[in-house]
C-alpha positions, 0 to 999 in steps of 0.5 A: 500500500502507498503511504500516501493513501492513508494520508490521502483517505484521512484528508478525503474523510475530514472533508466529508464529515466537514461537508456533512454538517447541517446549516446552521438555522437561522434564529427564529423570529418570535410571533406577536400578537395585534396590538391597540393603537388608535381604538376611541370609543364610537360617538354615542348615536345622536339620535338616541341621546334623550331615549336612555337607551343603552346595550352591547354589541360584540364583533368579529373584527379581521385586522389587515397586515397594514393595521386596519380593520378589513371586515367587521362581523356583528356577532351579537346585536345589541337589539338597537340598529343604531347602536349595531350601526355606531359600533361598526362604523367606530370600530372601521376607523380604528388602528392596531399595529399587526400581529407578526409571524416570522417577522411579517405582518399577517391579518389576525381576527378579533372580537370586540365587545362594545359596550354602549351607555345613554348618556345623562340628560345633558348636552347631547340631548339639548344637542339633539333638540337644537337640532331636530326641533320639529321632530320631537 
């Protein structure tokens, strides 16, 4: 046997084994959840103001990877359509920062419960009768 076989089959060894590792894996990037920038309570509807008039309306809410809500669901009624309607159109103009996922924006459905007090017999009601006059 040649004595540079050995040597020759030792070096051809360690270049196999050296190629033979598995990539290193890139770190991986943590997932985050949608969070509230921008989300102030809908205007109370005007033409409710002296009804005393209250309730709860709960929505599915799919917020878009730029942060805006993309389709709003009414999941529970409150009863009152004036109040459904304040509660998606309040909801519509809010803003979030997106959920993440490996880094990347990514749409995230929520729900919203909206919770929606009559105001006290006050400027919103005066409001209303300044404004609507004949229709009380």
């Amino acid at each position: 046997m040649n004595r540079q076989s050995p040597l020759l089959l030792i070096s051809v060894a360690a270049l196999a084994v050296s190629g033979c590792r598995a990539p290193v894996p890139e770190p991986e990037i943590p997932s985050t959840e949608i969070a509230a920038i921008h989300t102030p309570p809908p205007d109370y509807p005007l033409e409710l103001a002296c009804s005393d008039v209250g309730g709860k309306v709960v929505m599915q809410v799919v917020v878009g990877p730029e942060g805006r809500p993309t389709a709003v669901t009414i999941t529970g009624s409150s009863g009152v359509p004036e109040l459904d309607r304040a509660a998606d159109a309040g909801v519509r103009a809010w803003e979030f920062k997106p959920a993440t996922r490996h880094g990347k924006p990514v749409s995230q459905t929520i729900q919203v419960p909206m919770n929606f007090t009559p105001p006290q017999e006050s400027e919103l009601c005066l409001q209303r009768e300044q404004t609507e006059p004949d229709q009380l």
